[in-house]
C-alpha positions as CSV (number, residue, x, y, z in Angstrom):
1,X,39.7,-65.9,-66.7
2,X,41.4,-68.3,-68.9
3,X,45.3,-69.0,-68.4
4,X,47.6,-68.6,-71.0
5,X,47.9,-72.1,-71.6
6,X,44.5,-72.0,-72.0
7,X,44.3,-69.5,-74.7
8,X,46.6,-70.6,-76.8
9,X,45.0,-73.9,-77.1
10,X,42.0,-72.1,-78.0
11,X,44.5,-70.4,-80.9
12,X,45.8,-73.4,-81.9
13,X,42.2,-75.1,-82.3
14,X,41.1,-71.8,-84.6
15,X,43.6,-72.5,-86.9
16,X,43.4,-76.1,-87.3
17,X,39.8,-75.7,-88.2
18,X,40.7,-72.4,-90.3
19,X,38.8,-72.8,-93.3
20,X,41.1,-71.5,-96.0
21,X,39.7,-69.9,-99.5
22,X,38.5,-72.5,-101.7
23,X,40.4,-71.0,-104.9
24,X,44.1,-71.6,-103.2
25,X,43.5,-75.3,-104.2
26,X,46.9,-77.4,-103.7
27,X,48.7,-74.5,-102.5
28,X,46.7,-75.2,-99.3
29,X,49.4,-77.2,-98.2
30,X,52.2,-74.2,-98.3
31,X,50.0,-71.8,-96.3
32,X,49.2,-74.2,-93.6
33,X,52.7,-74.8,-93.5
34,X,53.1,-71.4,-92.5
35,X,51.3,-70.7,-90.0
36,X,52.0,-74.5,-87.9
37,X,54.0,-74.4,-84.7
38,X,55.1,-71.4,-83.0
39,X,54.7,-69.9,-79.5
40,X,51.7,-68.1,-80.3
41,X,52.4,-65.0,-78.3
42,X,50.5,-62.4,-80.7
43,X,46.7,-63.8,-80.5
44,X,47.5,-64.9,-76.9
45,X,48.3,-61.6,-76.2
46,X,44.9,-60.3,-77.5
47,X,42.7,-62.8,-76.3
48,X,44.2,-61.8,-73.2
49,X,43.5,-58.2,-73.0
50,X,40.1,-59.0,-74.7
51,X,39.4,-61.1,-71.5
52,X,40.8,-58.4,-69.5
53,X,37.9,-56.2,-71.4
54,X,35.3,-58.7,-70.3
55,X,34.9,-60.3,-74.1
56,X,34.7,-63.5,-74.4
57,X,37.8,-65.2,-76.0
58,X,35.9,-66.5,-78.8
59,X,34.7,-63.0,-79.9
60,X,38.4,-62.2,-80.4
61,X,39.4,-65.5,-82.5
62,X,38.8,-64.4,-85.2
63,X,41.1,-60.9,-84.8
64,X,43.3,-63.6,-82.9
65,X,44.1,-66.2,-85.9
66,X,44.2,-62.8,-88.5
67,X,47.4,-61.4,-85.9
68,X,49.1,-64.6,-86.1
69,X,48.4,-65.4,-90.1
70,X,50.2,-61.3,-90.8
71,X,52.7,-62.8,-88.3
72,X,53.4,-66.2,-90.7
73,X,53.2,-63.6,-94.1
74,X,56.1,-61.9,-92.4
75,X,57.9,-65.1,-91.8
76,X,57.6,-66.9,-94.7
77,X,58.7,-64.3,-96.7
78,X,61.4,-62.8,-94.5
79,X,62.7,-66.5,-95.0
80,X,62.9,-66.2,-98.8
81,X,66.5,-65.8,-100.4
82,X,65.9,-61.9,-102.0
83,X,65.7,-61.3,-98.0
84,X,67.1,-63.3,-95.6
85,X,67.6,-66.8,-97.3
86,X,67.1,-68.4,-94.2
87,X,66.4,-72.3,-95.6
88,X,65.1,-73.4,-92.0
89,X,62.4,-71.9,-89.4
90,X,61.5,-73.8,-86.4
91,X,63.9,-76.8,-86.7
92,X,62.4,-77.7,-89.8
93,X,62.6,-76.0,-93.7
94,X,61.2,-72.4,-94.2
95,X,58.5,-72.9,-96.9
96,X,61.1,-71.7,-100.0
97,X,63.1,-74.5,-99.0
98,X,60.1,-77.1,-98.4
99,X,58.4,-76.3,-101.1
100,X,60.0,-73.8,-103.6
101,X,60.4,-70.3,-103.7
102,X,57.2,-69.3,-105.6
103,X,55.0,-71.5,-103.6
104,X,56.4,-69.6,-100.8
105,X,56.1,-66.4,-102.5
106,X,52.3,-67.1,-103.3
107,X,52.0,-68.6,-99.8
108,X,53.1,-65.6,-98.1
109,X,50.6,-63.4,-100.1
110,X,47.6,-66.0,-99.3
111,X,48.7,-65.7,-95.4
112,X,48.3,-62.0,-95.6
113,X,45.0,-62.0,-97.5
114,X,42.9,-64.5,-95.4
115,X,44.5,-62.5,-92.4
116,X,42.3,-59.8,-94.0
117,X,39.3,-62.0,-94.4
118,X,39.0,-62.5,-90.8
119,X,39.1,-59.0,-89.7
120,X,36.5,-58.4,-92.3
121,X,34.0,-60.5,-90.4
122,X,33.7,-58.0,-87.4
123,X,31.1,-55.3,-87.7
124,X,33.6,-52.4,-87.1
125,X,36.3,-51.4,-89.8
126,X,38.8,-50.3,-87.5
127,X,40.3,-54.1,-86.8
128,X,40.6,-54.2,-90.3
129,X,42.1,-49.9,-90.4
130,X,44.4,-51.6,-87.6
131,X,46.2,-54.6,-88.6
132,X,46.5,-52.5,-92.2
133,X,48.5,-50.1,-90.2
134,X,50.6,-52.7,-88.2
135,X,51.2,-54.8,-92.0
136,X,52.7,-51.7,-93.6
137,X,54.4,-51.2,-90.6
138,X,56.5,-54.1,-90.2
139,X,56.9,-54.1,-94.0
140,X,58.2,-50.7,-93.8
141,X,60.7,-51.7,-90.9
142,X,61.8,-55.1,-93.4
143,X,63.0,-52.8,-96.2
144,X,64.7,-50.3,-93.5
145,X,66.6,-53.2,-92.6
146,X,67.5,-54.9,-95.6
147,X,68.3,-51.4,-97.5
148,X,70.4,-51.0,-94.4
149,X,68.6,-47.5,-94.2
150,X,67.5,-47.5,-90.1
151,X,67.7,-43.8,-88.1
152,X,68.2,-46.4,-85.5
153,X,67.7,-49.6,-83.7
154,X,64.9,-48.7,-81.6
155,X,62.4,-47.0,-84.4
156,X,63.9,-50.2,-86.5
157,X,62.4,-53.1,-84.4
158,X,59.6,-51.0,-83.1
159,X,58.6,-50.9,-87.2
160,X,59.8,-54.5,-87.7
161,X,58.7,-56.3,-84.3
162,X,56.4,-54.1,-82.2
163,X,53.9,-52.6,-84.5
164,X,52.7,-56.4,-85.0
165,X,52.6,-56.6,-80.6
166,X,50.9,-53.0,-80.6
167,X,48.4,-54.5,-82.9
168,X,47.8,-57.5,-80.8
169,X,46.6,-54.9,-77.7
170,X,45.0,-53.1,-80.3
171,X,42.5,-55.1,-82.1
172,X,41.4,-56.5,-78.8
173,X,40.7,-52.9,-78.1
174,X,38.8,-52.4,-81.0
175,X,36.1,-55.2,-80.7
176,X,35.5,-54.6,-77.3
177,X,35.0,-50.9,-78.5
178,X,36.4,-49.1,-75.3
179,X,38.3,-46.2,-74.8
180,X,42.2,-46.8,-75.4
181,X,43.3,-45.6,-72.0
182,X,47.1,-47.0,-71.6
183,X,46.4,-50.0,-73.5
184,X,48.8,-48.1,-76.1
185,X,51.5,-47.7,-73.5
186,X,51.4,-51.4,-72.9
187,X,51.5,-52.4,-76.2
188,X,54.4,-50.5,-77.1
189,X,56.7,-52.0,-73.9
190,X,55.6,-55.6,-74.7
191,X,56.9,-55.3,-78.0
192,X,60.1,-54.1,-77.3
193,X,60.6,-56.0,-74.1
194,X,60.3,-58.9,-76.8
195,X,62.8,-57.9,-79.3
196,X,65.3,-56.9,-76.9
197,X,64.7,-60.3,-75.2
198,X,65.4,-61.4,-78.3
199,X,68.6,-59.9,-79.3
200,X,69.7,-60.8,-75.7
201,X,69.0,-64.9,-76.5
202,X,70.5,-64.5,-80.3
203,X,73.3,-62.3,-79.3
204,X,72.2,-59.7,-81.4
205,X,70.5,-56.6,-82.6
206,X,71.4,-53.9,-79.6
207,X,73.7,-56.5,-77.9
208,X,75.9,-55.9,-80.8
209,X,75.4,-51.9,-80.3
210,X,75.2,-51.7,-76.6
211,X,76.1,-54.6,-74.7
212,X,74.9,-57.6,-72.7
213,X,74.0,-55.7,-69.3
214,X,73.0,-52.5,-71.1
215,X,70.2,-54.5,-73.3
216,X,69.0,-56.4,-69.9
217,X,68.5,-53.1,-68.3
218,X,66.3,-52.2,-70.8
219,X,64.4,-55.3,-71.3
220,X,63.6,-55.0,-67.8
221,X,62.7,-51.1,-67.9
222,X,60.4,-52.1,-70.6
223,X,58.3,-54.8,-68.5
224,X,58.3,-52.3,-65.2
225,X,56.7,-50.2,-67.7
226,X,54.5,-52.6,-69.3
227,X,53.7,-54.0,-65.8
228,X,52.9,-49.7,-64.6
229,X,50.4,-49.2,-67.5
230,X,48.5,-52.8,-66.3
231,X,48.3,-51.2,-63.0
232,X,46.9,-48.3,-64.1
233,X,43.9,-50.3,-65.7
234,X,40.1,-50.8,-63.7
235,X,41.0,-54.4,-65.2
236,X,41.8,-58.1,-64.1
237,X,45.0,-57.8,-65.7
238,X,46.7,-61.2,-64.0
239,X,47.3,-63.1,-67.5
240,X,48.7,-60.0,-68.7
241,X,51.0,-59.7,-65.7
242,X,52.3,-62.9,-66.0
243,X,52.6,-62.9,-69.6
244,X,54.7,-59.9,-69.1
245,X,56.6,-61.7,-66.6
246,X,57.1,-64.5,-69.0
247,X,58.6,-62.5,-71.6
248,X,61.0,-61.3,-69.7
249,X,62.8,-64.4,-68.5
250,X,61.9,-66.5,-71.2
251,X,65.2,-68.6,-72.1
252,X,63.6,-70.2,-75.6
């Protein structure tokens, strides 16, 4: 089994050799800066569970690189100044703001496409059925949020945040063509263990609605669970575990 570390310098070699579409030409340089720096969690996450299927990580780059390219799409558009007009991401300028806002635009749509490109080069169409259903959800969730139009926080962020994380468990599931078992279940709880880890470092989101101690209490109900439908699993599940762990006292 590979640590965590591990994987994500496996990640982080995938994309630096990502060969990108030939007919982007010089807007090359916007997409790859969308996609650098970054902790990575998403493909971690499935090369992870892939392991935990008996798959060898580099059967799962592929679906890997694709999560975290939907992942950048998201970002560099969220950043854009019709949504969030955030003008930096990661300590440095979102693309809009590095570039300009059409490059960022036209980034955003070349992330999401060559995300496609790579779950097209798996046999089976359900990777590709899968991260379709993830992309529409978080897009879904965005104009929810920006319309100001949410039944509530919880479907909000699972639209917005988790469907991407459910994804992650998800795909991995899907190449190593096995039966689902609680794989769901754990998908579902790492997701929102992140966002409300989230919202407890910003500040935000349900510490707004309901509190510091009330959000904590659920962060942490949502790893016991998470950490329940491991144990459930026939499945060295140790990465997992402690990516779970992880997650739930990150400070950063």
């Amino acid at each position: 089994m590979h640590s965590a570390d591990e994987l994500r310098a496996l990640v982080e070699d995938a994309l630096g050799e990502l060969a990108l579409h030939r007919d982007i030409g010089p807007l090359e340089d916007a997409v790859r800066y969308g996609f650098e720096g970054g902790k990575r969690i998403r493909p971690v996450l499935c090369l992870a569970v892939g392991e935990a299927l008996g798959r060898d990580p580099e059967e799962l780059l592929p679906a890997a690189c694709a999560l975290e390219l939907v992942h950048s799409f998201s970002l560099v558009h969220d950043d854009l100044p019709a949504l969030d007009d955030d003008d930096t991401r990661r300590g440095r300028p979102s693309t809009w703001a590095q570039f300009d806002e059409a490059s960022a635009v036209l980034a955003g749509d070349a992330l999401l496409v060559e995300a496609f490109r790579l779950a097209a080069t798996y046999e089976t169409t359900a990777l590709v059925r899968e991260l379709a259903e993830a992309t529409l959800g978080m897009i879904g969730g965005q104009h929810l949020d920006v319309a100001g139009a949410a039944p509530d926080l919880a479907s909000l962020n699972r639209l917005k945040t988790g469907r991407l994380f459910e994804s992650a468990v998800a795909c991995a599931v899907a190449v190593a063509d096995v039966e689902p078992q609680t794989w769901p279940v754990f998908g579902r709880e790492v997701g929102a263990l992140f966002q409300l880890v989230d919202d407890l470092l910003d500040g935000d989101g349900f510490v707004l609605v309901q509190g510091q101690e009330e959000t904590r209490r659920r962060a942490d109900e949502a790893a016991e669970r998470a950490l329940s439908a491991l144990a459930e699993l026939d499945a060295d599940t140790s990465v997992l575990r402690g990516l779970v762990e992880g997650l739930a006292t990150r400070t950063v």
